[in-house]
ZATI-386621 format. One record per residue (C-alpha): residue number from 0; residue in three letters; x, y, z. Coordinates in steps of 0.5 Angstrom, whole numbers, padded with zeros to 4 digits. Each point is the difference from the previous one (the first is absolute). Last residue first. Layout:
+-----+-----+-------+-------+-------+
|   n | res |    c1 |    c2 |    c3 |
+-----+-----+-------+-------+-------+
| NUM | ALA |     X |     Y |     Z |
...
+-----+-----+-------+-------+-------+
***
This chain:
+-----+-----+-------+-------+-------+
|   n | res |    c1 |    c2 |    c3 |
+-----+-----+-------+-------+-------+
| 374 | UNK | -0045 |  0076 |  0066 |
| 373 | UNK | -0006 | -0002 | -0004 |
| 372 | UNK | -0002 | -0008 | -0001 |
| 371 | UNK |  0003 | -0002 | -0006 |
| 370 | UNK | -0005 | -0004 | -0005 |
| 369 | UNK |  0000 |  0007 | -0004 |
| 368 | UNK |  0007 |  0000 |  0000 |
| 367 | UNK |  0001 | -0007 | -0004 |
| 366 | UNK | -0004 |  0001 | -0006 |
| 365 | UNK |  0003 |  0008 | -0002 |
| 364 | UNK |  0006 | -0003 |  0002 |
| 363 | UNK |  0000 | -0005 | -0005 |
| 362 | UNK | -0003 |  0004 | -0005 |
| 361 | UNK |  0005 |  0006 |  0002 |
| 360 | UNK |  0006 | -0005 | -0001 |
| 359 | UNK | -0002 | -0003 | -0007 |
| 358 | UNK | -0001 |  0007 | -0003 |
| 357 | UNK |  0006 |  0002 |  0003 |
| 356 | UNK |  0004 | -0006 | -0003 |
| 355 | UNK | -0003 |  0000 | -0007 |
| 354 | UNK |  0002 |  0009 | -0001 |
| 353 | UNK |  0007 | -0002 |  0002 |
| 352 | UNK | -0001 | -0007 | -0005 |
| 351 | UNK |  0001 |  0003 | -0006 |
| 350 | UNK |  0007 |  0004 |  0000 |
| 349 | UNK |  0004 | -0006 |  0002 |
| 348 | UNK |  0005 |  0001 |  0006 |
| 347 | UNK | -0006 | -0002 |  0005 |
| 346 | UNK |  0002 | -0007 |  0000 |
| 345 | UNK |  0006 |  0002 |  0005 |
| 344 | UNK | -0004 |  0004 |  0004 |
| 343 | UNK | -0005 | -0006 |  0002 |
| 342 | UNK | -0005 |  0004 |  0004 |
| 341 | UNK | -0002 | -0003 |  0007 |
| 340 | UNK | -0006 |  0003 |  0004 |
| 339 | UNK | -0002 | -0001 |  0007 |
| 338 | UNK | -0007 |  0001 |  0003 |
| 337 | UNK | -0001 |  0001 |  0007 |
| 336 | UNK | -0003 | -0003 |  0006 |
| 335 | UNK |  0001 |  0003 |  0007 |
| 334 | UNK |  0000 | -0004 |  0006 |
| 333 | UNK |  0000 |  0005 |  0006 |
| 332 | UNK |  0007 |  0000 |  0005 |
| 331 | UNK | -0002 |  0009 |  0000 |
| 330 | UNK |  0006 |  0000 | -0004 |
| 329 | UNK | -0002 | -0005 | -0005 |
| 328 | UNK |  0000 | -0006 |  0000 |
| 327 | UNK |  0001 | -0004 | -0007 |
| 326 | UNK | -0004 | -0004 | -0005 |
| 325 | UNK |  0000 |  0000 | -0008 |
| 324 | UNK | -0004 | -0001 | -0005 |
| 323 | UNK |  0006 | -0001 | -0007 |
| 322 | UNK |  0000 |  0002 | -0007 |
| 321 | UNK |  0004 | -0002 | -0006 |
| 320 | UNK |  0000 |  0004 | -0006 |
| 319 | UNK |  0003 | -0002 | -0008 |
| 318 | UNK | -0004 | -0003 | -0002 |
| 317 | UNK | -0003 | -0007 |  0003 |
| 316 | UNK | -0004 |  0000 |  0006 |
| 315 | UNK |  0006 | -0001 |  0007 |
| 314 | UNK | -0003 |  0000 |  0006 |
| 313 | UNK |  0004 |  0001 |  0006 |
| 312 | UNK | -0002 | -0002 |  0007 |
| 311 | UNK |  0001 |  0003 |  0006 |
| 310 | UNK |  0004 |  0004 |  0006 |
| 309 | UNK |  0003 |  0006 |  0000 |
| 308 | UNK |  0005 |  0003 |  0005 |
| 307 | UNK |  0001 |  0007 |  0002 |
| 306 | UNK |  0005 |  0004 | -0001 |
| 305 | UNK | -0004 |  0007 | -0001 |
| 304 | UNK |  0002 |  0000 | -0007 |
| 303 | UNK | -0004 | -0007 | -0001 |
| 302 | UNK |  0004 | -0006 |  0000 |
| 301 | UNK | -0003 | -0005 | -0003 |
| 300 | UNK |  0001 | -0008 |  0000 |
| 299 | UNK | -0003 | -0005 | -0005 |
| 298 | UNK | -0004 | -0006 |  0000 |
| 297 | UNK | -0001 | -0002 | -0007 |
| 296 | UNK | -0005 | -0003 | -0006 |
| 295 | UNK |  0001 |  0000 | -0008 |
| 294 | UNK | -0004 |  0000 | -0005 |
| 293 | UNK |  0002 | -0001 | -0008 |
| 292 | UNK | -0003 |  0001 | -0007 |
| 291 | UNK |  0003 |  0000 | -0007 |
| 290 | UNK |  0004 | -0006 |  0002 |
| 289 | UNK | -0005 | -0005 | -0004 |
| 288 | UNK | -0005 |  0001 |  0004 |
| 287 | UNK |  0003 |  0000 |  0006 |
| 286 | UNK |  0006 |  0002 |  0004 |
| 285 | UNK |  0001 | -0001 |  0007 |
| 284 | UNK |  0004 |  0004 |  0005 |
| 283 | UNK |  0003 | -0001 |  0007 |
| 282 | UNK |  0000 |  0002 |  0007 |
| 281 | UNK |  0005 |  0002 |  0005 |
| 280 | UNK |  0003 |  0006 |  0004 |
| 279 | UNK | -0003 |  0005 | -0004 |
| 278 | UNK |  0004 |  0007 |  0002 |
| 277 | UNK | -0002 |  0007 |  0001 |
| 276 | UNK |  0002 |  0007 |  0000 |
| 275 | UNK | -0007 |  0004 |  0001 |
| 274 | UNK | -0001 |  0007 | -0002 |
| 273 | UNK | -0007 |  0003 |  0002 |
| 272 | UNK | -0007 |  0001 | -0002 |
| 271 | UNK | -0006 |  0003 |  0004 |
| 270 | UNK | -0007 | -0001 | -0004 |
| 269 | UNK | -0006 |  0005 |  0001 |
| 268 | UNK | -0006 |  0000 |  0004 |
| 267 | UNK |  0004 | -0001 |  0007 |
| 266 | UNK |  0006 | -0004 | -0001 |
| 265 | UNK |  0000 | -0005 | -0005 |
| 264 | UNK |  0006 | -0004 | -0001 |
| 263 | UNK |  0005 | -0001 | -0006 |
| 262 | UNK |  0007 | -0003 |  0001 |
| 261 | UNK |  0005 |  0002 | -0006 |
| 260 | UNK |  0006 | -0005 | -0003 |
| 259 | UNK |  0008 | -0002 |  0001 |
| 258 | UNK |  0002 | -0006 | -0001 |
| 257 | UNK |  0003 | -0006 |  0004 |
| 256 | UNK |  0000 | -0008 | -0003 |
| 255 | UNK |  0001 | -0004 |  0006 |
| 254 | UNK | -0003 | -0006 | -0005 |
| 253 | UNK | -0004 |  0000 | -0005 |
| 252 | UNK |  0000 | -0008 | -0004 |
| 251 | UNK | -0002 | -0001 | -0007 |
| 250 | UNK | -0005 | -0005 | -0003 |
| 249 | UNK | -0002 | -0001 | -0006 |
| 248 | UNK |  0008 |  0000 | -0003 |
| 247 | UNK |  0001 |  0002 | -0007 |
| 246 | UNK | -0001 | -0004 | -0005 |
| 245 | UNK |  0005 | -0005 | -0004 |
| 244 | UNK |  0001 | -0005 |  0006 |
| 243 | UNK | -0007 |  0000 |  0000 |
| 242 | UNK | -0001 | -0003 | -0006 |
| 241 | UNK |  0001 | -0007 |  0004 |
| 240 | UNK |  0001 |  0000 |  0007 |
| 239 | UNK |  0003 |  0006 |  0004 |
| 238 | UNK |  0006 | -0003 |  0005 |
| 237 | UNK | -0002 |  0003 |  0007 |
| 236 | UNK |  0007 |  0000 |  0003 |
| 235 | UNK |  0002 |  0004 | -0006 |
| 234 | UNK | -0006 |  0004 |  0000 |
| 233 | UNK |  0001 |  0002 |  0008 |
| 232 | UNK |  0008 |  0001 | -0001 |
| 231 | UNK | -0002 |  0005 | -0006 |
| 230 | UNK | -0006 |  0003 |  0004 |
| 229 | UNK |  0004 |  0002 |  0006 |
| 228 | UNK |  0007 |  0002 | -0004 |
| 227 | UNK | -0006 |  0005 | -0003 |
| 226 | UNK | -0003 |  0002 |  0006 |
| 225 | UNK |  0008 |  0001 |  0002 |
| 224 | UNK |  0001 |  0005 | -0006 |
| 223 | UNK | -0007 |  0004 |  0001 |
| 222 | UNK | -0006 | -0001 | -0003 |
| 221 | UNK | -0005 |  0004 | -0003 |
| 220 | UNK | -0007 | -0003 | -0001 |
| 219 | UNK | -0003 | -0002 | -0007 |
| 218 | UNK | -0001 |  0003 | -0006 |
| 217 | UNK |  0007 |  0002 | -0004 |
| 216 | UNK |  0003 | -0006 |  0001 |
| 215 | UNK | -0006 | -0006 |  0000 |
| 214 | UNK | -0003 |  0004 | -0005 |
| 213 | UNK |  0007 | -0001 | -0004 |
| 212 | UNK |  0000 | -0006 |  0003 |
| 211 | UNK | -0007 | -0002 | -0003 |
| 210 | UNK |  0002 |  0003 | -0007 |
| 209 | UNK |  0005 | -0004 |  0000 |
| 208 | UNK | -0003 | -0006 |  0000 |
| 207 | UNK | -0005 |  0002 | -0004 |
| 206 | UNK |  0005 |  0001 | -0006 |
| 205 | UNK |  0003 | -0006 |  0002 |
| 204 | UNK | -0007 | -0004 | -0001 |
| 203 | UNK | -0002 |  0003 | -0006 |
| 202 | UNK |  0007 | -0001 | -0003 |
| 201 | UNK | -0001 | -0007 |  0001 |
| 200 | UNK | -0007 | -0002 | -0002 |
| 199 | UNK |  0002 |  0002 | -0007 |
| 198 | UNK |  0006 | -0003 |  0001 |
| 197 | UNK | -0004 | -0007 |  0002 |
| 196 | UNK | -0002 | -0001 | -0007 |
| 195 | UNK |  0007 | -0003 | -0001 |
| 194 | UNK |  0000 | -0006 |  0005 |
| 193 | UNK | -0006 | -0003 | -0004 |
| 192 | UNK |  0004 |  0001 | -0006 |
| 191 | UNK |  0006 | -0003 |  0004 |
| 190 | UNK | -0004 | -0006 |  0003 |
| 189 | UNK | -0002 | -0002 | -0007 |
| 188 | UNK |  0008 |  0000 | -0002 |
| 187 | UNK |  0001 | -0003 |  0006 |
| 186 | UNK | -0005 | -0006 | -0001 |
| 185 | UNK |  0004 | -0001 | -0007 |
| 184 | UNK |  0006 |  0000 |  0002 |
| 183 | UNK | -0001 | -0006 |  0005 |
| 182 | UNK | -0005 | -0004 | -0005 |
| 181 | UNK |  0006 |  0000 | -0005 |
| 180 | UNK |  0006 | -0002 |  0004 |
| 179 | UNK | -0005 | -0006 |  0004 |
| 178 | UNK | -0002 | -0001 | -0007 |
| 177 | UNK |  0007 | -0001 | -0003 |
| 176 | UNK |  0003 | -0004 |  0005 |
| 175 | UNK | -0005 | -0004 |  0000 |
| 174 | UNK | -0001 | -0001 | -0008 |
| 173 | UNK |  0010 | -0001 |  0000 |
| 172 | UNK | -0002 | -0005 |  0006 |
| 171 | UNK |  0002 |  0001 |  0007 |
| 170 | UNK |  0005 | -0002 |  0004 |
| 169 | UNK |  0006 |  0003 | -0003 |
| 168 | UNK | -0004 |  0006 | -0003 |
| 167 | UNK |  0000 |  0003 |  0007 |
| 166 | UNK | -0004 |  0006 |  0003 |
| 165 | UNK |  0000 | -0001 |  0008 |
| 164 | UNK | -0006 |  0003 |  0003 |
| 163 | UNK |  0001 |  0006 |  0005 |
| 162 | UNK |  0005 |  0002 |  0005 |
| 161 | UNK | -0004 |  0005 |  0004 |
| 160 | UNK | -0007 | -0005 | -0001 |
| 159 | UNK | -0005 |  0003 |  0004 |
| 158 | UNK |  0003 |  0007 | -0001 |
| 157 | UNK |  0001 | -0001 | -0008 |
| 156 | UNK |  0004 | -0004 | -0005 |
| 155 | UNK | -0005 | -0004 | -0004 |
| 154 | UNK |  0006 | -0001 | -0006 |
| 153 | UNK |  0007 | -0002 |  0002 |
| 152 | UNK |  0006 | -0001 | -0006 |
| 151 | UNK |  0007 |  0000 |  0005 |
| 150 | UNK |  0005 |  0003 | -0001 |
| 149 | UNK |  0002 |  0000 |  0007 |
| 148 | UNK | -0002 |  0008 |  0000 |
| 147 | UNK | -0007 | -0002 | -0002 |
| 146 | UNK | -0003 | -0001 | -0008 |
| 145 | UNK | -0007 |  0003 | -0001 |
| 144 | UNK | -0006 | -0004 | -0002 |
| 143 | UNK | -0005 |  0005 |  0000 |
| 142 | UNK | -0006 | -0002 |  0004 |
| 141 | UNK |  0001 |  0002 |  0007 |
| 140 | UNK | -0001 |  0008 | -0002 |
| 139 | UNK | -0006 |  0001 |  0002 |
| 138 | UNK |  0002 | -0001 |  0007 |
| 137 | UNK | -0008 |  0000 |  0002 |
| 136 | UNK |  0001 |  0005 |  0006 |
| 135 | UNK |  0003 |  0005 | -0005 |
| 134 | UNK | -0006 | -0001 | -0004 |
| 133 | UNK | -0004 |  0004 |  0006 |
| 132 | UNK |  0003 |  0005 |  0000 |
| 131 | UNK |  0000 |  0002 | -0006 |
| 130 | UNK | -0007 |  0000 | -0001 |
| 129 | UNK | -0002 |  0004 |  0006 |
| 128 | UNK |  0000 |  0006 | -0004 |
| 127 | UNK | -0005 | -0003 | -0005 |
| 126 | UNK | -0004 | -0003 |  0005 |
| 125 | UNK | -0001 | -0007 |  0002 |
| 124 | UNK | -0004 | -0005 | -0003 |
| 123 | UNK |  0006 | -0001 | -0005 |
| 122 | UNK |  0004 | -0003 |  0005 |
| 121 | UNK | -0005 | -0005 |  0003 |
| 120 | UNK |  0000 | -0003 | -0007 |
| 119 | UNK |  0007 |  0001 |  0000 |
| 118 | UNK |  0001 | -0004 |  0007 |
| 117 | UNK | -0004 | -0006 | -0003 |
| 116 | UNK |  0004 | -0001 | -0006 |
| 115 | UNK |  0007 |  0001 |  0003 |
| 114 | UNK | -0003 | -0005 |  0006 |
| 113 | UNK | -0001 | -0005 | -0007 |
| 112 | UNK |  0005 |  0001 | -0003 |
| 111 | UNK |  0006 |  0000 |  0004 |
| 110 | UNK | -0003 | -0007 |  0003 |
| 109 | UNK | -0001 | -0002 | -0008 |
| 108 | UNK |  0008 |  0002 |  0000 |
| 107 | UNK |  0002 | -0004 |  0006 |
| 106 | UNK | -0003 | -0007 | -0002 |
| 105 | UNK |  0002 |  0001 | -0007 |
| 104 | UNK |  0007 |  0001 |  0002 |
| 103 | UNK |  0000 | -0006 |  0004 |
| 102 | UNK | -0003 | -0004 | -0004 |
| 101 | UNK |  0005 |  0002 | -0005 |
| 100 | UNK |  0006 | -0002 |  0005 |
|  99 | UNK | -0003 | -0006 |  0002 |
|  98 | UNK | -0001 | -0003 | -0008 |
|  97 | UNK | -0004 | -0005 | -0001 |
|  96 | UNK | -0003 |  0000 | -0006 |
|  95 | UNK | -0007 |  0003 | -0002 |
|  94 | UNK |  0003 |  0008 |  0003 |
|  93 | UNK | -0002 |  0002 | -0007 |
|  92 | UNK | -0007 |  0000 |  0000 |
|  91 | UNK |  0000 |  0003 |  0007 |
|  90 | UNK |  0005 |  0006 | -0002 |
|  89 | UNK | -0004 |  0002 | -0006 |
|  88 | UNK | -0008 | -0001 |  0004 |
|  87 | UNK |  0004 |  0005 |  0005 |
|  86 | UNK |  0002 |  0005 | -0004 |
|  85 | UNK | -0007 |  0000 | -0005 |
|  84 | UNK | -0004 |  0001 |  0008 |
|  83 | UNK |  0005 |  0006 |  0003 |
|  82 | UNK |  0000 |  0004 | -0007 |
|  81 | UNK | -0008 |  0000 |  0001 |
|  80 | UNK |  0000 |  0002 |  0007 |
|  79 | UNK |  0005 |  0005 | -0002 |
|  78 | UNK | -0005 |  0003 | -0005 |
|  77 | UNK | -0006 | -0001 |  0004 |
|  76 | UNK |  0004 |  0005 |  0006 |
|  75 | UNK |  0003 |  0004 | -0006 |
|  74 | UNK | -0007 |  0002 | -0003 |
|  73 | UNK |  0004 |  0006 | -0003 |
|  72 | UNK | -0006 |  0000 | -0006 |
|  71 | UNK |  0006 | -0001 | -0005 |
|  70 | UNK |  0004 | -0005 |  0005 |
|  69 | UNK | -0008 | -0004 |  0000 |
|  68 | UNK |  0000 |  0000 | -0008 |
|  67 | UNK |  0007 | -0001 | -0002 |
|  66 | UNK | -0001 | -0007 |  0006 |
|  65 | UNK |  0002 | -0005 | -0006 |
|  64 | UNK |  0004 |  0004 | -0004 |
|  63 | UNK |  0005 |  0002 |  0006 |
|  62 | UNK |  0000 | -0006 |  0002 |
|  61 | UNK |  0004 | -0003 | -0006 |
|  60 | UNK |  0004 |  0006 |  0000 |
|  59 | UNK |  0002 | -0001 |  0007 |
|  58 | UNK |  0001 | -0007 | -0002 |
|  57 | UNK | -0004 | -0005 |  0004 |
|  56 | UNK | -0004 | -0004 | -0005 |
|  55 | UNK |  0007 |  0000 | -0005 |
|  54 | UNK |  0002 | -0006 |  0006 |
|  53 | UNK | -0001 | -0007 | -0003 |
|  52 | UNK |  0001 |  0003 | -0007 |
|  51 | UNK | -0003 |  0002 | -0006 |
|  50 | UNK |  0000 |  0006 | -0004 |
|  49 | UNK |  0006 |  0003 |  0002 |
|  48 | UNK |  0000 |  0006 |  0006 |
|  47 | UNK |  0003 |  0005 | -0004 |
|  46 | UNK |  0004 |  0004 |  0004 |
|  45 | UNK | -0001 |  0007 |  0002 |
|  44 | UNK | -0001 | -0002 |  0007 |
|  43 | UNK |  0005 | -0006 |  0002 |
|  42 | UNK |  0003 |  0004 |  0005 |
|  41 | UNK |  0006 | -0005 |  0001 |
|  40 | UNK |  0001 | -0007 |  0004 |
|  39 | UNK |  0006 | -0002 | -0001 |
|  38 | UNK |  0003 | -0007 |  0003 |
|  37 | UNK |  0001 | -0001 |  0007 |
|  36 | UNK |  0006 | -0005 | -0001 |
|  35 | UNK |  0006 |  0002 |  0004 |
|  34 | UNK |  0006 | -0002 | -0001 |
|  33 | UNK |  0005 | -0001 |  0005 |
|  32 | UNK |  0006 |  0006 |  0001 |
|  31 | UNK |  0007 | -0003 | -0003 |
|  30 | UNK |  0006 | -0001 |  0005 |
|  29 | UNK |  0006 | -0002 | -0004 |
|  28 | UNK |  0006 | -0002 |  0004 |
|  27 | UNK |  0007 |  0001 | -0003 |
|  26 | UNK |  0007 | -0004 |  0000 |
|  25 | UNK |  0006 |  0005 | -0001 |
|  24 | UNK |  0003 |  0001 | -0007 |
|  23 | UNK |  0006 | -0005 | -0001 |
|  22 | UNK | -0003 | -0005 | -0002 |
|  21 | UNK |  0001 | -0007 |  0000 |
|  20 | UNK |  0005 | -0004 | -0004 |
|  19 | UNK | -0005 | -0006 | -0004 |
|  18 | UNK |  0000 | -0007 |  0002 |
|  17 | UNK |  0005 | -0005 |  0002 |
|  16 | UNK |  0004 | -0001 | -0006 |
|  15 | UNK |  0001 |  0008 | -0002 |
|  14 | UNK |  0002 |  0001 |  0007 |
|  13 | UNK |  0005 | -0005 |  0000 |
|  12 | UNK |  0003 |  0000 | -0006 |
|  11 | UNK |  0001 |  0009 |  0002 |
|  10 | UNK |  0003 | -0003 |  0006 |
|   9 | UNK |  0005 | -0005 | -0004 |
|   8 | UNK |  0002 |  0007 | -0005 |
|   7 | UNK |  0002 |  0005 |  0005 |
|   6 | UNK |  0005 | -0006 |  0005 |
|   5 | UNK |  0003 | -0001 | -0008 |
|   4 | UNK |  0000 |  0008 | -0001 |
|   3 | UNK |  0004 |  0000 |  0007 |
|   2 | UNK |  0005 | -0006 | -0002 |
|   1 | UNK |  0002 |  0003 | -0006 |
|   0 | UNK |  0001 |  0007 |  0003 |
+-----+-----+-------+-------+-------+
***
């Protein structure tokens, strides 16, 4: 026992002279994420702008008091023009020492500007209901500084530049900084109010929108489940540009399209009429005036009671009747013209447009037949 404890006591000395003991507790790594100095850049709206300063000119306050007279009269294009010029004389008296980021930042912002302001005096030529559009080409909202996915502080993001312009307080001056963070929310909040008076505008081009596909709906030929595959596959690989995207298609295709109809002839002093079962084998159908009219044109093939086979063209006049001259050989193997009529059974469901229908078929017959030679 008394040899153990003096073994215990001299390593105890020896620790105590070499050093302290080590831990127990297993050794850890600390791993800390780098700091990124970007700085905050804040909607300075509502905060005063001081009433001296390298950078109070470029306050959204600031400018909104300078320009009060032109934002009440909705002169935006002016407006913009003149925020663009007070933000570019800033930047300028700033970029005095040398500074490759700042210039950089200066450079871009003064190219956003200037495209900016020009697009915009086109933008507001336009109409009304073409207004949106044409602000969504300009990325209006390129100048609010937003912080990205990396965390970054980025400002000019837009279609031309996908990444935007880096924002950081590190390699800029505090004046910098705050002009380059005050410019930006500046032009956006001036571009958001232009932004809003496109509502207005909006609401009509959507109502007109829907009214054009419900003519498009209800007014126009009908088509069966493969012509509608036809016309589907036929917009897709023919990609509508522009606001066509949101309209209903110009052209639509007809193909093999079998219906059922009366052919009208003259024979002697009266008018002979039959059944006919028909089809249009091709063509197509053209709207116009705004989908409140369309003309179509196709070769169809009839059939008539006896079983003989017509040839001709089929015309469609908008309405709800399309009418066809037709050429096929009698038993005699004589050439006879006749008169063919499509009434579009489906749209006749509405109560008003029997008695329109009929008035239609009569004046087109009416004017075809007296130009038929008698049977």
């Amino acid at each position: 026992m008394i040899a153990a404890a003096l073994v215990l006591l001299a390593q105890q000395t020896l620790f105590a002279a070499g050093g302290p003991a080590p831990s127990a507790a297993p050794p850890s790594l600390t791993i800390s994420a780098p700091a990124v100095a970007i700085g905050r850049c804040e909607d300075p709206w509502g905060t005063s702008p001081g009433l001296t300063g390298k950078t109070r000119a470029v306050h959204p306050d600031r400018l909104r008091e300078r320009f009060a007279r032109s934002i009440a009269a909705k002169d935006w294009a002016t407006v913009f023009a003149g925020y663009a010029a007070v933000v570019d004389t800033t930047l300028d008296r700033l970029g005095g020492q040398p500074s490759p980021d700042f210039d950089q930042l200066r450079r871009a912002f003064r190219t956003a500007t200037d495209s900016t302001a020009v697009g915009l005096a086109r933008a507001m030529q336009r109409p009304k209901s073409e207004l949106a559009a044409a602000l969504s080409e300009l990325d209006i909202n390129q100048f609010r500084p937003v912080t990205n996915l990396d965390g970054n502080l980025v400002i000019l993001q837009s279609n031309r530049i996908p990444l935007g312009v880096a924002l950081d307080s590190t390699k800029l001056s505090a004046d910098q900084f705050e002009a380059i963070c005050w410019s930006g929310w500046s032009l956006h909040r001036l571009l958001a109010n232009v932004n809003f008076e496109t509502i207005p505008g909006a609401l009509v081009r959507i109502e007109a929108q829907e009214r054009r596909w419900e003519r498009y709906r209800t007014q126009g030929p009908m088509q069966l489940p493969h012509e509608m595959t036809l016309n589907r596959v036929k917009r897709f690989v023919v990609k509508p540009k522009g606001s066509s995207r949101f309209n209903p298609p110009h052209l639509d295709l007809v193909a093999v399209h079998p219906f059922a109809g009366i052919e009208l002839m003259r024979a002697g002093e009266g008018i002979a009429y039959s059944g006919s079962v028909a089809a249009e084998i091709g063509g197509a159908t053209l709207w116009i005036n705004d989908w409140k009219q369309h003309i179509g044109a196709t070769w169809v093939l009839a059939y008539d009671t006896d079983g003989r086979i017509g040839r001709g063209a089929l015309v469609r006049l908008g309405g709800y009747v399309t009418a066809g001259l037709l050429s096929r050989k009698d038993a005699e193997g004589k050439s006879r013209k006749s008169l063919l009529i499509n009434l579009d059974a489906l749209r006749l469901l509405k109560p008003d447009v029997v008695p329109q229908a009929v008035r239609q078929a009569q004046s087109i017959a009416g004017e075809v037949l007296n130009h038929l030679p008698p049977r």
